[in-house]
Each structure stands twice: as structure tokens, then as C-alpha cells.
C-alpha positions in Angstrom: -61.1 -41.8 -58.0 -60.8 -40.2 -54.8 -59.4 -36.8 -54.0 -56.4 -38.1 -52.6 -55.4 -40.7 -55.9 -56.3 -37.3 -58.2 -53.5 -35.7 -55.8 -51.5 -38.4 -56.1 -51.7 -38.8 -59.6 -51.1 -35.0 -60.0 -47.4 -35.0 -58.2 -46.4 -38.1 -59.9 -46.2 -35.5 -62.6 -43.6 -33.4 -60.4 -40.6 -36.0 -59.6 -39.0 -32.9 -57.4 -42.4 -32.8 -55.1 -41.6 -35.4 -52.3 -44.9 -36.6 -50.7 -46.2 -39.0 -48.0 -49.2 -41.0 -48.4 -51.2 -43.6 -46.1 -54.5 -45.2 -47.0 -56.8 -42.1 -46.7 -53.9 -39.1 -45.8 -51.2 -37.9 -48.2 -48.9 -35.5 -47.1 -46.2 -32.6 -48.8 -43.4 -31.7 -46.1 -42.1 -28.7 -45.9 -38.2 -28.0 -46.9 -37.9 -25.0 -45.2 -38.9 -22.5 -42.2 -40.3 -20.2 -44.8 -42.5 -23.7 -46.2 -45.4 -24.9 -44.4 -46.5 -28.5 -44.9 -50.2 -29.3 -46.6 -51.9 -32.1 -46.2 -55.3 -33.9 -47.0 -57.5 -36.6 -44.9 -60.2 -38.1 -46.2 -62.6 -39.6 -42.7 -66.1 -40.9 -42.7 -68.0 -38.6 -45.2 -65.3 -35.1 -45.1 -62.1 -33.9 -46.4 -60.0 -32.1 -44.8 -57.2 -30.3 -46.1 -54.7 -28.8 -43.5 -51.6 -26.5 -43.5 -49.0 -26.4 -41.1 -50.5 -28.7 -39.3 -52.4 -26.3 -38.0 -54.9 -24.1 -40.3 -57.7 -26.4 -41.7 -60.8 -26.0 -44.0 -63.5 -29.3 -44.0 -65.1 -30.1 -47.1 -67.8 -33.0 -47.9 -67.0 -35.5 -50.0 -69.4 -33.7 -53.0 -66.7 -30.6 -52.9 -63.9 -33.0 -53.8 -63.5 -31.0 -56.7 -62.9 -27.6 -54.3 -60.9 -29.5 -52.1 -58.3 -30.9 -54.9 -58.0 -27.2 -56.0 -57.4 -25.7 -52.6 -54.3 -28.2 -52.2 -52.9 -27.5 -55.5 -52.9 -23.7 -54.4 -51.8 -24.2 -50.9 -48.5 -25.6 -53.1 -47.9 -22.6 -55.2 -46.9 -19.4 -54.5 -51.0 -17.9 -55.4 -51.0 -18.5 -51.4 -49.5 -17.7 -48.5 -49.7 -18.7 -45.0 -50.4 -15.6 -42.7 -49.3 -17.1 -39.2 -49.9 -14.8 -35.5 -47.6 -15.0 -33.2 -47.5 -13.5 -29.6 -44.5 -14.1 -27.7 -43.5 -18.2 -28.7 -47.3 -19.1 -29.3 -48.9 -19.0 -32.0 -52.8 -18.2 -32.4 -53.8 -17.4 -35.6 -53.3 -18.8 -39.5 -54.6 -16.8 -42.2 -54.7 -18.6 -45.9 -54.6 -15.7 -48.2 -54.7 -15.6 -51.9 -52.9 -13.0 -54.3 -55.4 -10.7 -56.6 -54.4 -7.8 -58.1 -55.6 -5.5 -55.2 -52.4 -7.7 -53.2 -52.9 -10.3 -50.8 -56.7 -11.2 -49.8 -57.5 -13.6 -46.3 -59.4 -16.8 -48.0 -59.6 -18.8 -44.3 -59.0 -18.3 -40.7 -58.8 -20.8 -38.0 -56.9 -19.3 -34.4 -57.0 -20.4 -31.1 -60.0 -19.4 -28.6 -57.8 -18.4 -25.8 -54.4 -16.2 -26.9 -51.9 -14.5 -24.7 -53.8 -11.1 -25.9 -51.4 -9.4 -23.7 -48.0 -10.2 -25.8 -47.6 -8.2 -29.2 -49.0 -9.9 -32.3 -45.8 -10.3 -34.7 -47.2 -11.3 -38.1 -44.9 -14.2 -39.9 -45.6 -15.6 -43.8 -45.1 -18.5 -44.9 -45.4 -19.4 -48.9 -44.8 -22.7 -50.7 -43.3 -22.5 -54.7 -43.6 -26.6 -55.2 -45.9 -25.9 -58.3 -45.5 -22.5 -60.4 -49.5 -21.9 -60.2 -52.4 -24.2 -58.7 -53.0 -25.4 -62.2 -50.5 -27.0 -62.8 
């Protein structure tokens, strides 16, 4: 079973969740500016799973296991999207993780070149679809 049937099989269990899905992508939309959509692609021999369209983290196809977990968490509120702005632009997503010391950066992907010279306003974004990534 492939990562994205295992997904697939795991939201049927959530009627609420609404979720896209092509041959090798399957997709959760966001439902609110405070959401951020997540989404996994399975290509050639990787996975990737993306949020926001934006921050990403590759996997091969032998961390499937990783990969299926990651999306689960990226869908509950254990995460949070840290996003950079300066001015309209945004540069950098953070994927952070609560522990008990608060929130902890997992991931970072940002642009190379930023309008360094605008203010960097910090925005979160934090999806509830499932009460904990286990579920």
C-alpha cells in the first residue's frame, strides 16, 4: 500500500476532513487564513510532503512510514506553520512542533534572496483537522 492509499484510508475515517486526490498527489485544503493546506506527491523514487504550498521535506520511498506520520501532524494542532513575512513577500516557513519546553522549529525551507531590508513580521498558521497526529 502506498503512502498516499494509507492517507487515504486514514481520512476516510474522518467524514469532516475534505481531501483531493490524483493518481500519485492527495491534497487537504485549507478552510481558513489561519489553515494552511498539506499535501503529499509521490514522483520517481521520493515523497514529498508540502505545506502551504510552500514549505517541503523529501523523503525516499523507504521512510514512507516518516512521511505518513509527518502529514498526520502537519493536520493537528502538535504543529504549526511559522511563516516570515517582509513587507507582502514571504521568505521563510518554519514547521515547528509543541514539547513541553513550547514550540520547537522541526524544518525550514525560505527563499535565497529576501527583501532583508523590510521588517520580518512573524505569522502562524495551525491546522485542528485531527485532535493529535495519531489519530
Amino acid at each position: 500500500m502506498s503512502s498516499i492509499e494509507k492517507i487515504k484510508a486514514k481520512l476516510n475515517e474522518h467524514p469532516e476532513i475534505k481531501f483531493e486526490v490524483m493518481s500519485n498527489f492527495l491534497c487537504v485544503p485549507s478552510t481558513s487564513d489561519s489553515e494552511f493546506d498539506v499535501a503529499i506527491e509521490e514522483y520517481n523514487s521520493e515523497i514529498t510532503i508540502t505545506a502551504d504550498g510552500n514549505w517541503h521535506e523529501h523523503y525516499r520511498m523507504s521512510e514512507e512510514d516518516e512521511a505518513v506520520d509527518v502529514f498526520g501532524l502537519l493536520l493537528s494542532p502538535g504543529a504549526r506553520l511559522q511563516i516570515t513575512m517582509r513587507g507582502n513577500t514571504q521568505c521563510k516557513w518554519e514547521l515547528q512542533t509543541i514539547l513541553e519546553s513550547g514550540w520547537v522549529t522541526y524544518s525550514t525551507t525560505g527563499l535565497l534572496f529576501q527583501p532583508i531590508w523590510r521588517k520580518p513580521v512573524l505569522v502562524h498558521q495551525q491546522n485542528h483537522y485531527l485532535e493529535s497526529a495519531d489519530t
